[in-house]
Structure formats: structure tokens, C-alpha cells
N, CA, C and O of each residue as an XYZ file, in Angstrom:
184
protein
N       0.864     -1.164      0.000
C       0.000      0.000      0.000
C       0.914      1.232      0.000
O       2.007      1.231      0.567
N       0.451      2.202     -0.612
C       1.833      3.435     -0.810
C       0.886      4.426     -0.329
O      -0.258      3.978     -0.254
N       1.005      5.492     -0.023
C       0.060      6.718      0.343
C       0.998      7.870     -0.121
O       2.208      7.700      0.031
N       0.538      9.049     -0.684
C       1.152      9.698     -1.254
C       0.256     10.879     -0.519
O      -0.949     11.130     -0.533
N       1.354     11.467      0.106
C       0.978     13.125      0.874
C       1.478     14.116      0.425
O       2.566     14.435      0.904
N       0.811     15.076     -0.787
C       1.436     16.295     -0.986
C       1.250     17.603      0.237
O       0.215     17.819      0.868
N       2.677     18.447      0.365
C       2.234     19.469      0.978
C       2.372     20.740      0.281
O       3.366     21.087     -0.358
N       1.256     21.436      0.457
C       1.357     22.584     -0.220
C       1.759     23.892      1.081
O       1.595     23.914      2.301
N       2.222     24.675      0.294
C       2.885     26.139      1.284
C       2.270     26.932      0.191
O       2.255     26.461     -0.946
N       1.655     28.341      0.495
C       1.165     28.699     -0.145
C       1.393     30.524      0.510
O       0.784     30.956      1.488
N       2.005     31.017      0.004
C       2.728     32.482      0.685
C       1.579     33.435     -0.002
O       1.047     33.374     -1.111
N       1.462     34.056      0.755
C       0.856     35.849      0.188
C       1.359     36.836      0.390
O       1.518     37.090      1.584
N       1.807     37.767     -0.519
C       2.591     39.074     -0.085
C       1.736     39.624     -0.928
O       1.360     39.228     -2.032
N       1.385     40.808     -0.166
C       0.852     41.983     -0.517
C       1.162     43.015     -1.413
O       2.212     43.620     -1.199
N       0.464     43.351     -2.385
C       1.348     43.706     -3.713
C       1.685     45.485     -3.495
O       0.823     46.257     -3.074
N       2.708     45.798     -3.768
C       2.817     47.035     -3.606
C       2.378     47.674     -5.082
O       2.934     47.312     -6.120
N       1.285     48.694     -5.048
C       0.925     49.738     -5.749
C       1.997     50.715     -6.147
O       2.691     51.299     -5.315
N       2.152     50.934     -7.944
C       2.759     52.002     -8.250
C       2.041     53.564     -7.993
O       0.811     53.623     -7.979
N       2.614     54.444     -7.852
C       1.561     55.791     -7.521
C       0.726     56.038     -8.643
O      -0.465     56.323     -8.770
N       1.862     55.814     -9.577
C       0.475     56.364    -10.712
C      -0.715     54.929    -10.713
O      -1.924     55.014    -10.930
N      -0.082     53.915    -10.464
C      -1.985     53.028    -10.291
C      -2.887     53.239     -8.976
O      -3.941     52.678     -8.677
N      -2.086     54.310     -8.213
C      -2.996     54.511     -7.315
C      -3.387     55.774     -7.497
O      -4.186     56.001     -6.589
N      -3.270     56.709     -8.156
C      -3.861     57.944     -8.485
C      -4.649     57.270     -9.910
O      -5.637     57.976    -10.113
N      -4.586     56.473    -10.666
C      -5.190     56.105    -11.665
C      -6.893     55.799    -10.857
O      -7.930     56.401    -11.138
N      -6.735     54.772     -9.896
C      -7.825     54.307     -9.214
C      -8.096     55.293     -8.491
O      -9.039     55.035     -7.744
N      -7.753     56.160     -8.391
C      -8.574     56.958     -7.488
C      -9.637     58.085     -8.298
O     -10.697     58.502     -7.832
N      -9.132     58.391     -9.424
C      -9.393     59.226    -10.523
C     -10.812     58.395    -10.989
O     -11.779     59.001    -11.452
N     -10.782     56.620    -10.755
C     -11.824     56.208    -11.610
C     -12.887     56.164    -10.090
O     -14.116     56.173    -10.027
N     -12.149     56.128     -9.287
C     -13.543     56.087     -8.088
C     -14.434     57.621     -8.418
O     -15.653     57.791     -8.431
N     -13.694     58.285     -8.584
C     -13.834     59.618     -8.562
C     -15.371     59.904     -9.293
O     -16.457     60.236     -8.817
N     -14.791     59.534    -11.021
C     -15.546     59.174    -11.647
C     -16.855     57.834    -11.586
O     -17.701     57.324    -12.321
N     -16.508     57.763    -10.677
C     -17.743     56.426    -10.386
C     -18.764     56.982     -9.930
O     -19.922     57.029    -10.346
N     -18.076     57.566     -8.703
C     -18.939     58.391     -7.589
C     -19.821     59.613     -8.618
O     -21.033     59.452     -8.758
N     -19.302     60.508     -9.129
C     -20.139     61.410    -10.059
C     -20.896     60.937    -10.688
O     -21.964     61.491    -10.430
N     -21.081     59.884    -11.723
C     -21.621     59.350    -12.382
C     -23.030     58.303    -11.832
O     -24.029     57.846    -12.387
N     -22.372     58.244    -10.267
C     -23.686     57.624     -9.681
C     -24.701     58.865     -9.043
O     -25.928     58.764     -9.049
N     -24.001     59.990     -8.523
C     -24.744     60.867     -8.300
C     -25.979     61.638     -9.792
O     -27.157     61.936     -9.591
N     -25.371     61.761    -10.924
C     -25.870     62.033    -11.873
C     -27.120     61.103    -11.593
O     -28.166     61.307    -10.977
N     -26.645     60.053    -12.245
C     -27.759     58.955    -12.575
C     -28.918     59.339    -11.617
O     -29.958     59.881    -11.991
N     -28.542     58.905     -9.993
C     -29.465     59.189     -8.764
C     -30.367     60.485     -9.228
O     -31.570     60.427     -9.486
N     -29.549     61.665     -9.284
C     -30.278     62.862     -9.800
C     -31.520     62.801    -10.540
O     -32.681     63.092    -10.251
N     -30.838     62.247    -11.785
C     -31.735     61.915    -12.914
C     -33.114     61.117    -12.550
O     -34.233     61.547    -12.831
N     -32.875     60.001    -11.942
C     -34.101     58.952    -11.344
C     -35.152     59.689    -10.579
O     -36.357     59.506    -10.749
N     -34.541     60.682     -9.575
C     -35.197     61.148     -8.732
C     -35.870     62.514     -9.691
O     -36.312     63.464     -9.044
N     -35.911     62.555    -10.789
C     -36.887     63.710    -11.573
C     -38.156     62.975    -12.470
O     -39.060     63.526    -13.098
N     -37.889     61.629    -12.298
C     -39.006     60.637    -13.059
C     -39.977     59.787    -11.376
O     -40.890     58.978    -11.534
């Protein structure tokens, strides 16, 4: 009878952000956020 035990290790490091992808994402929250206020606006005149 043979039994075969794999072990797995499995690491996470936390990715470091370049500035410009974090001013990129922030620019699109930005734009998220406006674009939901619009919309809201809009709904709330119908």
C-alpha cells in the first residue's frame, strides 16, 4: 500500500501599488462616484 501526501505552502505578499496606479484608481472612483450621483439625480426627476 503506498500513500502519497502532498504538501502545499502557499505564501501571500501583498502587492505594492505604483503611484500612478494609485492615483489612476482613485481618478476612476472619482468618476464612479459622479456618475452615480448624476444617474441618482436623474431617477429622482421621473
Amino acid at each position: 500500500m503506498t500513500i502519497t501526501i502532498f504538501f502545499f505552502t502557499i505564501s501571500i505578499k501583498k502587492r505594492e501599488i505604483s503611484l500612478d496606479e494609485a492615483i489612476h484608481r482613485e481618478v476612476v472612483e472619482r468618476r464612479m462616484q459622479e456618475s452615480a450621483e448624476r444617474n441618482f439625480q436623474m431617477m429622482g426627476r421621473y
